[in-house]
C-alpha positions as CSV (number, residue, x, y, z in Angstrom):
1,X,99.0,4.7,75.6
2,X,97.9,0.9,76.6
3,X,100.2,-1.8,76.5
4,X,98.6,-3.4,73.7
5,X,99.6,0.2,71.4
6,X,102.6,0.3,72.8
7,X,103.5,-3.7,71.5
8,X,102.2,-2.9,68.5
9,X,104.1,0.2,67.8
10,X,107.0,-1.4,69.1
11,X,106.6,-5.3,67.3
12,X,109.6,-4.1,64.2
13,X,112.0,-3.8,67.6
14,X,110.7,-6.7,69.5
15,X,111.1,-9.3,66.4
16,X,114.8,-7.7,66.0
17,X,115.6,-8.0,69.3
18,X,114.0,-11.7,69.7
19,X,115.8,-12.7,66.5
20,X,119.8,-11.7,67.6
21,X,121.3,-14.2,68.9
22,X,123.0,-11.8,72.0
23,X,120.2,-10.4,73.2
24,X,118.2,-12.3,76.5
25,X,114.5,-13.0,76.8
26,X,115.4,-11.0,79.8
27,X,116.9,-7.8,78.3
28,X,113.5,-7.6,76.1
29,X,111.8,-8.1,79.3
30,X,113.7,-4.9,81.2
31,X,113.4,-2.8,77.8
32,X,109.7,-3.7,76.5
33,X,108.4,-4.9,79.4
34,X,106.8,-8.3,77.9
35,X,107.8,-12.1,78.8
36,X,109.5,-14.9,77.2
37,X,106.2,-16.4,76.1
38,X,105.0,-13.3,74.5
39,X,107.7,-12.8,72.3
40,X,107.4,-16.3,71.2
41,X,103.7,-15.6,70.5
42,X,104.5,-12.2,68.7
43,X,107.2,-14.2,66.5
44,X,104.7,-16.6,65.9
45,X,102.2,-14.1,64.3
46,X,104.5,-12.0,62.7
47,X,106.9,-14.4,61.0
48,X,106.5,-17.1,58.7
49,X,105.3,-20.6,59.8
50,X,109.2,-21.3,58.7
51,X,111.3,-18.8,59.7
52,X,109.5,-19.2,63.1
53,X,110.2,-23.1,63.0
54,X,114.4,-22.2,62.6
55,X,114.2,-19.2,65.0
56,X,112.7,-22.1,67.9
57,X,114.7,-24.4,66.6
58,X,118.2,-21.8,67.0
59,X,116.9,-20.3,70.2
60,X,115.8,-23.4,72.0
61,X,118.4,-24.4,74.8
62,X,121.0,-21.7,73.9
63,X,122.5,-20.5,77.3
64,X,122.7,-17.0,75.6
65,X,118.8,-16.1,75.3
66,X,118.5,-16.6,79.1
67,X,120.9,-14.8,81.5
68,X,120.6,-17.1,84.9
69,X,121.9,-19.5,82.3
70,X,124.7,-17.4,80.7
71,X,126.7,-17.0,83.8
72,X,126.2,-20.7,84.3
73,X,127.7,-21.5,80.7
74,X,130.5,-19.1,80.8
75,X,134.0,-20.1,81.1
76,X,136.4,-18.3,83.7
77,X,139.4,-15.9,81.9
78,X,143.1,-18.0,82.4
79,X,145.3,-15.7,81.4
80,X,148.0,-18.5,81.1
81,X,146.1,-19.7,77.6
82,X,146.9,-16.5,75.9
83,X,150.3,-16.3,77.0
């Protein structure tokens, strides 16, 4: 099987992936083995001109698609706030 079978057969998992909010450009990367900018231009063929417009819009600059800038973003545990 080719790579471009395997995105194809794969492209309902991808867009799911792509579209939760928890899951990094970089998980999608380990599991389908296909960069940020390919799943950007797999959303943009496969969704709407719209829904593609608010998933940009929600995914651009969020610390949680991107996992160098997660551990960045991430607050340290005080245990003193939840006592």
């Amino acid at each position: 099987m080719n790579y471009i079978d395997y995105v194809q057969e794969n492209i309902d998992n991808i867009i799911k992936l792509a579209w939760c909010d928890k899951t990094s450009f970089e998980k999608i990367k380990r599991i389908h083995g296909i960069t940020e900018s390919e799943v950007i231009k797999i959303m943009r063929k496969n969704l709407r001109p719209r829904s593609f417009k608010l998933w940009r819009a929600r995914v651009n600059g969020r610390t949680r698609k991107h996992e160098k800038k997660r551990i960045l973003s991430e607050k340290p545990f005080k245990l003193q706030s939840y006592v």
